[in-house]
Backbone as CSV, one residue per row, in Angstrom:
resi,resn,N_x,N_y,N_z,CA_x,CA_y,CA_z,C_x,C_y,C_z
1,UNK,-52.504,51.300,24.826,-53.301,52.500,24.602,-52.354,53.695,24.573
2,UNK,-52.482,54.410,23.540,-51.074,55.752,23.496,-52.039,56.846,24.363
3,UNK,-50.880,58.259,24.305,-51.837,59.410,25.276,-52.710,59.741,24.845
4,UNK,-52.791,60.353,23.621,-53.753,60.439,22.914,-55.487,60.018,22.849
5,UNK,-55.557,58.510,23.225,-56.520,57.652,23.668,-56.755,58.292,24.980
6,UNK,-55.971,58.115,25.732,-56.036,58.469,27.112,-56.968,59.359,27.396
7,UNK,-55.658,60.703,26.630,-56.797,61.829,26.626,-58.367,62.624,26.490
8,UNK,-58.509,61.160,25.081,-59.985,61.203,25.001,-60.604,60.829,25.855
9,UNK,-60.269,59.518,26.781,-61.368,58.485,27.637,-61.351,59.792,28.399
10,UNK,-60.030,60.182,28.956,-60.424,61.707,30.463,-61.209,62.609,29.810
11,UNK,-61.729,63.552,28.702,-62.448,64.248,28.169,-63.738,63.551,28.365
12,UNK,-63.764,62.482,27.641,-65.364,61.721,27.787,-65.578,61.625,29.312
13,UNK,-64.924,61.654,30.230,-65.297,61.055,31.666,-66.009,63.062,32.135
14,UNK,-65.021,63.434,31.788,-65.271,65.015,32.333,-66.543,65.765,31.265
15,UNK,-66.793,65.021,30.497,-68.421,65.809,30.068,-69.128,64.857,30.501
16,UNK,-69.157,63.483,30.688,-70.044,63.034,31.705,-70.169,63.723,32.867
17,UNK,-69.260,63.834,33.908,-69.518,64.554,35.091,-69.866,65.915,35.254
18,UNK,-69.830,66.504,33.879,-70.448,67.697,33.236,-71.895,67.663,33.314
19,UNK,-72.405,66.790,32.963,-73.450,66.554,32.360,-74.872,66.239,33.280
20,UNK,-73.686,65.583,34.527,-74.634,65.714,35.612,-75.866,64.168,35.938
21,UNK,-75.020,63.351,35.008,-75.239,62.321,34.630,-75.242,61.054,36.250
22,UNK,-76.280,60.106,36.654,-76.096,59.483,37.562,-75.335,58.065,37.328
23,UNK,-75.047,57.711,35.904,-74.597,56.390,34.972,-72.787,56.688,35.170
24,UNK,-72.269,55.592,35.728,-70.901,55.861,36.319,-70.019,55.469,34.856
25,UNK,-69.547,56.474,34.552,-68.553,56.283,33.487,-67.369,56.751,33.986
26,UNK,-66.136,55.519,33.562,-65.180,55.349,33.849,-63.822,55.433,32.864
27,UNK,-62.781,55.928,32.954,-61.384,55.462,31.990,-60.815,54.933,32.679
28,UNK,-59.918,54.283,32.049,-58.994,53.244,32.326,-57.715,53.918,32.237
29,UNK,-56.490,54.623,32.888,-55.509,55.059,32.726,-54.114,54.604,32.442
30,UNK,-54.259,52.997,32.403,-53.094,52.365,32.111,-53.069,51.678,33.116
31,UNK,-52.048,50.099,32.899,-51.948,49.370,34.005,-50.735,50.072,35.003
32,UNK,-50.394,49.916,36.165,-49.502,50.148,37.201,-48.001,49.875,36.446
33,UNK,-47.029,50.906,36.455,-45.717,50.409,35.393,-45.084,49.381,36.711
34,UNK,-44.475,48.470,36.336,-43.538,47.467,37.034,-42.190,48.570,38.545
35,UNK,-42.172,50.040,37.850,-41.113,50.344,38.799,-42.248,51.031,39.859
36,UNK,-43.289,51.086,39.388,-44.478,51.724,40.538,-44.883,50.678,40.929
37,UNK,-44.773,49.514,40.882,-45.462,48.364,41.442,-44.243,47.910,42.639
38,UNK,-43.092,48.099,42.117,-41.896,47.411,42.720,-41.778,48.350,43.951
39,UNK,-41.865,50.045,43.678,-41.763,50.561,44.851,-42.857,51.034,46.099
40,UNK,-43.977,50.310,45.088,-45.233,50.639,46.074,-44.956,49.718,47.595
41,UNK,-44.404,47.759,46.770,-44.249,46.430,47.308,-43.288,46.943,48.484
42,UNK,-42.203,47.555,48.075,-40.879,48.303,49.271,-42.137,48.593,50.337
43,UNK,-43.306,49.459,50.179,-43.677,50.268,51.025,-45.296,49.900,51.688
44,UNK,-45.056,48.461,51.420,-46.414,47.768,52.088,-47.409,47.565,50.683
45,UNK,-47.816,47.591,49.911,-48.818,48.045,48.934,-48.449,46.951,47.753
46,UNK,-49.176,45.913,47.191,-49.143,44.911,46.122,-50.090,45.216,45.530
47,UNK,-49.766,46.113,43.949,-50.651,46.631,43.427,-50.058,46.168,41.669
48,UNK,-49.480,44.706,41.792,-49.025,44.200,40.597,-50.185,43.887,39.614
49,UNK,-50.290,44.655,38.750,-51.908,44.041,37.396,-52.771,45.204,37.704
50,UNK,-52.435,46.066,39.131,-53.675,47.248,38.491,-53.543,48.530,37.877
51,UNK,-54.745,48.436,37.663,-54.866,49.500,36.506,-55.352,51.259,37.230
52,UNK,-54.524,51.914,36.687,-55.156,53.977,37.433,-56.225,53.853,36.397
53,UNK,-57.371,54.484,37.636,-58.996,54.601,36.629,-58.963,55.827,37.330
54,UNK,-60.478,56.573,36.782,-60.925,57.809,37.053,-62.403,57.377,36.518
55,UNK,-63.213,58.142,37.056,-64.425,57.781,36.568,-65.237,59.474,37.231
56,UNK,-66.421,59.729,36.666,-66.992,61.023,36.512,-67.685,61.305,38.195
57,UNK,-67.631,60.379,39.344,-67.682,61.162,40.449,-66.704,61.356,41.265
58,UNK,-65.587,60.726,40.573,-64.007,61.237,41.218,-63.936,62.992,40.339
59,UNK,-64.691,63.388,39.287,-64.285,64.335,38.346,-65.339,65.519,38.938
60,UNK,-66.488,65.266,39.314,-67.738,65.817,40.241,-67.206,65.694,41.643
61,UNK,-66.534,65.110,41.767,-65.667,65.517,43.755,-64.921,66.682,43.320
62,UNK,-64.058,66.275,42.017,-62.780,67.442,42.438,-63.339,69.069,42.204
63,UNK,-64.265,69.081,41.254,-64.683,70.336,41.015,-65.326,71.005,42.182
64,UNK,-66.415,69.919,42.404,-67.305,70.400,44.104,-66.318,70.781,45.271
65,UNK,-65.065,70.238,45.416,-64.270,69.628,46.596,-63.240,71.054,46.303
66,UNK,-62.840,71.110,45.354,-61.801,72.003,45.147,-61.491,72.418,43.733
67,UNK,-62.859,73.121,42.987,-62.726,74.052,41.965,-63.298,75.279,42.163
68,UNK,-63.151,75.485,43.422,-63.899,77.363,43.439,-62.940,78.228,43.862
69,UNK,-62.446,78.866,43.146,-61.053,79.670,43.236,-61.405,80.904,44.442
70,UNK,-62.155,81.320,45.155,-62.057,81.662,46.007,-62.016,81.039,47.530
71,UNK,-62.597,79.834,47.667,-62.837,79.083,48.496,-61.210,78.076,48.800
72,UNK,-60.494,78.129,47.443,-59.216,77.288,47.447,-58.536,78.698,48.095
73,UNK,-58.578,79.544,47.701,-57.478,80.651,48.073,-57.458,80.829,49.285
74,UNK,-58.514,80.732,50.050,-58.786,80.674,51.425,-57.850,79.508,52.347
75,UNK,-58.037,78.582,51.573,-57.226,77.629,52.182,-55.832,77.324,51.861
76,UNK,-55.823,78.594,51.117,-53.882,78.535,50.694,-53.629,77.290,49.762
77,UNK,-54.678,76.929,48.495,-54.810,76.591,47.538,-55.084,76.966,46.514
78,UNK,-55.430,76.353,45.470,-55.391,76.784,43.593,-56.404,75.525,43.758
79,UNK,-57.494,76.717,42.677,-58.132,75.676,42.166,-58.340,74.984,41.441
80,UNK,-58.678,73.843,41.001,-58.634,72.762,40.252,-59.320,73.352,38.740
81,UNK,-58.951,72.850,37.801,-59.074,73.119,36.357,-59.611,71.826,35.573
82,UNK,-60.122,72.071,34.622,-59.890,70.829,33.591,-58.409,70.309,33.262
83,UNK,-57.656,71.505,32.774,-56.137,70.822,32.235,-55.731,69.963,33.865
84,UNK,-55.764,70.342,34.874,-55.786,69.477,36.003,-56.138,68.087,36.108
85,UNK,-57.197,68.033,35.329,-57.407,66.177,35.707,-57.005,65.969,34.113
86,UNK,-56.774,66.346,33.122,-56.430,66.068,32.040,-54.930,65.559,32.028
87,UNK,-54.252,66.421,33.045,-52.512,66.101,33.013,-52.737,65.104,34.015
88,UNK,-53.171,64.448,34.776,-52.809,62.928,35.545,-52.536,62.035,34.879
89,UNK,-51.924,61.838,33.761,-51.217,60.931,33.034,-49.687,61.301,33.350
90,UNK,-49.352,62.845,33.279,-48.452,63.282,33.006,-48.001,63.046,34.622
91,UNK,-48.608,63.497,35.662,-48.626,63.536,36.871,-48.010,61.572,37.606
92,UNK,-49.085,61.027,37.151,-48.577,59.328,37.246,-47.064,59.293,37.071
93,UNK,-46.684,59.756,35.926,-45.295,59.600,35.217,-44.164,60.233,35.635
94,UNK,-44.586,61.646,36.061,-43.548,62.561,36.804,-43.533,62.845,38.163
95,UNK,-44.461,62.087,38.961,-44.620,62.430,40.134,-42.896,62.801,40.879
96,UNK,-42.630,64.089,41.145,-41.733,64.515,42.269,-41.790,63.626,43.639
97,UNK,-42.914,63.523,44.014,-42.983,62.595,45.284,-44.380,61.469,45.573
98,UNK,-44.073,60.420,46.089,-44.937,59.455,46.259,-45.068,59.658,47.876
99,UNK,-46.326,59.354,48.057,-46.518,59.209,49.910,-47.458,57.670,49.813
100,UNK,-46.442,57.167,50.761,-47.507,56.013,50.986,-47.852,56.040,51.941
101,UNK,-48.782,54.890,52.769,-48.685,54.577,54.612,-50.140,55.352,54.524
102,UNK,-50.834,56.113,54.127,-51.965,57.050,54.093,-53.438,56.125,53.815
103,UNK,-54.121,56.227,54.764,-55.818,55.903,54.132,-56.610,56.981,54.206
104,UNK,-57.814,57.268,53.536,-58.762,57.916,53.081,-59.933,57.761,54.220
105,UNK,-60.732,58.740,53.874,-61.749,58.879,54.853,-62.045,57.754,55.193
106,UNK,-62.281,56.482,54.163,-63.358,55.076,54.689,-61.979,54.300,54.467
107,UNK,-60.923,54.822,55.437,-60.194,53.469,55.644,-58.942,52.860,54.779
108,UNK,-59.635,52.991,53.784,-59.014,52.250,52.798,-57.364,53.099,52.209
109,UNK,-56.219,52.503,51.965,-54.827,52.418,51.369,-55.201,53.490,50.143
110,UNK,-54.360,54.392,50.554,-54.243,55.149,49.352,-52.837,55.853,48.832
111,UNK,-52.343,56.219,47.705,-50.926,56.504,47.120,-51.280,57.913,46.497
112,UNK,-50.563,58.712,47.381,-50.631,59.978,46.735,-49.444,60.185,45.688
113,UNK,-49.522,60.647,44.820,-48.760,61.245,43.726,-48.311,63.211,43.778
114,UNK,-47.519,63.526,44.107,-47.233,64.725,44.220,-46.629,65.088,42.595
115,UNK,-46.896,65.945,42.079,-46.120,66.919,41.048,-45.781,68.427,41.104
116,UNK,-44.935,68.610,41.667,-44.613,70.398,41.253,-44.729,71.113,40.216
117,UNK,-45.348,72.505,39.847,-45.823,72.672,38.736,-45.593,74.445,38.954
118,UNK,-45.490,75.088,37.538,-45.498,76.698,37.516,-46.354,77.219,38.373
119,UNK,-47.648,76.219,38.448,-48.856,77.244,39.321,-49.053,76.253,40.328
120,UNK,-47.941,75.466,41.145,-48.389,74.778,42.451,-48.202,73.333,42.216
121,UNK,-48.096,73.021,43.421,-48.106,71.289,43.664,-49.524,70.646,43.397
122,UNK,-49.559,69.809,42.336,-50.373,69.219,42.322,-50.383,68.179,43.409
123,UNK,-52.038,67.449,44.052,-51.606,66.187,44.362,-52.839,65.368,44.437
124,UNK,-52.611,64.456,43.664,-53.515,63.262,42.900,-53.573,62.421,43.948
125,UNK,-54.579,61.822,44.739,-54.711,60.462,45.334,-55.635,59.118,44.918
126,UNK,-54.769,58.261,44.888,-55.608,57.154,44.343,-55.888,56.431,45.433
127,UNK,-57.214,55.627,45.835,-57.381,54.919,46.337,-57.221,53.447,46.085
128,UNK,-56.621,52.353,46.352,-55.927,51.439,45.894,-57.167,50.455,46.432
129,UNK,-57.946,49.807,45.597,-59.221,48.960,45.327,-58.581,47.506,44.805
130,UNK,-58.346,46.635,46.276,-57.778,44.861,45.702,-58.617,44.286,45.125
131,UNK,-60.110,44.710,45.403,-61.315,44.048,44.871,-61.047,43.929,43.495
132,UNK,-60.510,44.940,42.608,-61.292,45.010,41.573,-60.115,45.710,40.910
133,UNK,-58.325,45.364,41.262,-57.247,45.531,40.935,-57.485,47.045,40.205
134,UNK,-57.823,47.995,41.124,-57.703,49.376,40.446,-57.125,50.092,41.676
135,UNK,-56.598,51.529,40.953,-56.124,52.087,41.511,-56.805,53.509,40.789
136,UNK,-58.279,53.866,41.882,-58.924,54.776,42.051,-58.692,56.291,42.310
137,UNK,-58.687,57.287,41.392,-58.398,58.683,41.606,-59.719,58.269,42.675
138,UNK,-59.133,59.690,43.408,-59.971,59.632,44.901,-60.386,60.741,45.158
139,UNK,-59.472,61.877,44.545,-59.866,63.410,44.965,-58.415,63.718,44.426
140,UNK,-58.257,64.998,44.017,-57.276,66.009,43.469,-57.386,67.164,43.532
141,UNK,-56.127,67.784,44.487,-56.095,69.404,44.816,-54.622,69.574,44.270
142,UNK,-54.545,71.305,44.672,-53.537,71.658,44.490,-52.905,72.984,45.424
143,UNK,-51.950,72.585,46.026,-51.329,73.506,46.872,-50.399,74.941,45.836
144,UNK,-50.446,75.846,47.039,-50.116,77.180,46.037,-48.531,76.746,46.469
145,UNK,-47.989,77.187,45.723,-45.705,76.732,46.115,-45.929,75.457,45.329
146,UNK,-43.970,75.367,45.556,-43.712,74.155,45.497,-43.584,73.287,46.709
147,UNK,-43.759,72.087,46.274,-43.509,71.202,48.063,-42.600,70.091,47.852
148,UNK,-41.992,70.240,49.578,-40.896,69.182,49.700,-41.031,68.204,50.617
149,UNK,-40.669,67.702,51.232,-41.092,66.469,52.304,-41.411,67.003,53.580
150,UNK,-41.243,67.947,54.037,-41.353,68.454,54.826,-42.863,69.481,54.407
151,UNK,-42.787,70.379,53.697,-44.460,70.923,53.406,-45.191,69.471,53.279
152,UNK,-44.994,68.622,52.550,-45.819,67.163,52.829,-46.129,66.633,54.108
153,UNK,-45.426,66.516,54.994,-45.344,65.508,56.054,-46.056,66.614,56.921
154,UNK,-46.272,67.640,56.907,-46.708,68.817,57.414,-48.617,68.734,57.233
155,UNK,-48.465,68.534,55.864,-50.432,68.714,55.108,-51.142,68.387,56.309
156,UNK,-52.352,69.037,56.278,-53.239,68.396,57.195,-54.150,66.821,56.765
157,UNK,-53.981,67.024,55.403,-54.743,65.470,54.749,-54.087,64.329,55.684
158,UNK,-52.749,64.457,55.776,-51.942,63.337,56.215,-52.110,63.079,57.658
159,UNK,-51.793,64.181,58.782,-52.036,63.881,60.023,-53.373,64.056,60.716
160,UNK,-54.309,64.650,60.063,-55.749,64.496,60.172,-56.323,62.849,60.293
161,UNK,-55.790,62.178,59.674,-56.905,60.944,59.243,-55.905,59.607,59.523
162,UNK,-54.587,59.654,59.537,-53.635,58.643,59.398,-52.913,59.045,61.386
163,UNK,-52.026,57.366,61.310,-51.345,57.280,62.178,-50.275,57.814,61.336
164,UNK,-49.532,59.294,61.590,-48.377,59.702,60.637,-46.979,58.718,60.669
165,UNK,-46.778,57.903,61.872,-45.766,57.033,61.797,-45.866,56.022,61.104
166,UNK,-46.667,55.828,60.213,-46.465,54.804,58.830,-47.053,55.617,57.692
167,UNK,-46.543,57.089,57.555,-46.171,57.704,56.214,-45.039,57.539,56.034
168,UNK,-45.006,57.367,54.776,-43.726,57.082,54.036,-43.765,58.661,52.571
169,UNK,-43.114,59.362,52.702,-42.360,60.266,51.620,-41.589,59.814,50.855
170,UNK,-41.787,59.772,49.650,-40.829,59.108,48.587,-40.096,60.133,47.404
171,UNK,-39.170,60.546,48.033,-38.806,61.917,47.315,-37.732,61.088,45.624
172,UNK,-38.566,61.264,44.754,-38.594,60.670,43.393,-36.718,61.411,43.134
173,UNK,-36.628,62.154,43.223,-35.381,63.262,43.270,-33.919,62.489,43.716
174,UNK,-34.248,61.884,45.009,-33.573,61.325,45.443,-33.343,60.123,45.806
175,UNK,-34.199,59.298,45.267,-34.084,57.925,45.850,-34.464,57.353,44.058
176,UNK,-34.230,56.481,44.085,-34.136,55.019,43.012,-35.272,54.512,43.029
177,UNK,-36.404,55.054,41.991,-37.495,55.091,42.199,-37.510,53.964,40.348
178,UNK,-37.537,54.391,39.822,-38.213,53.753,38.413,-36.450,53.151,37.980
179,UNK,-36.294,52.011,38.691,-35.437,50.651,38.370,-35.828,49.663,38.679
């Protein structure tokens, strides 16, 4: 599937969740590349054959959760956009930093994707679903700056909900990430 495709399935998912629609429509973002599979395996996580999805109440979280530009500013955030969930292709691919070791409200293994950007750190979390070999956008914000392992290891997402001694920071910059 080229970007192009891509781009459309994320457009179609985001006027569904536009739309206000209760019928779960989903894209398919590509399967897991082999050097994201290899360094997930380093870091506890066998996510060989799945595929990054998004579907229209991951797209209805992020807007509800964190698209009201006054309510983000408050929290020393930026709020979420369309071009925002539109670039998580780009985000998958360039992530600056990976965090593993992290679960989500219900528990479950999740891989954050960090990207630094002109207007802030993005950061994409997927929830990693063995059932059903996907790897679930989960929610997507964006911090105002750029961030380094240290503004990371810092977030409240991380030491709120996790035992922080099995986060793992994967600073893409510096370590041997896509071999």
């Amino acid at each position: 599937m080229g970007f192009g495709e891509i781009i459309q399935h994320i457009d179609f998912v985001i006027r569904a969740a536009d739309a206000n629609s209760n019928e779960k429509v989903s894209a398919d973002l590509g399967c897991a590349e082999s050097w994201l599979v290899k360094n997930a395996a380093k870091n506890g996580l066998c996510i060989g054959g799945f595929h990054h999805t998004i579907d229209n109440y991951f797209v209805k979280h992020a807007f509800k959760g964190h698209g009201n530009k006054k309510q983000e500013k408050l929290r020393g955030q930026v709020a979420i956009t369309i071009n925002d969930i539109r670039n998580i292709p780009d985000i998958l691919q360039e992530a600056d930093f990976f965090v593993y070791g992290a679960k989500n409200a219900i528990k479950n293994d999740i891989i954050i994707f960090v990207k630094n950007q002109s207007d802030g750190s993005t950061l994409f979390v997927e929830e990693v679903r063995s059932g059903r070999n996907e790897l679930a956008g989960n929610t997507i914000y964006k911090m105002s700056g750029t961030s380094d392992a240290y503004t990371l290891s810092r977030h409240p997402t991380l030491y709120a909900r996790n035992d922080t001694s099995t986060i793992k920071i994967i600073d893409v910059n510096r370590e041997i990430v896509k071999k």
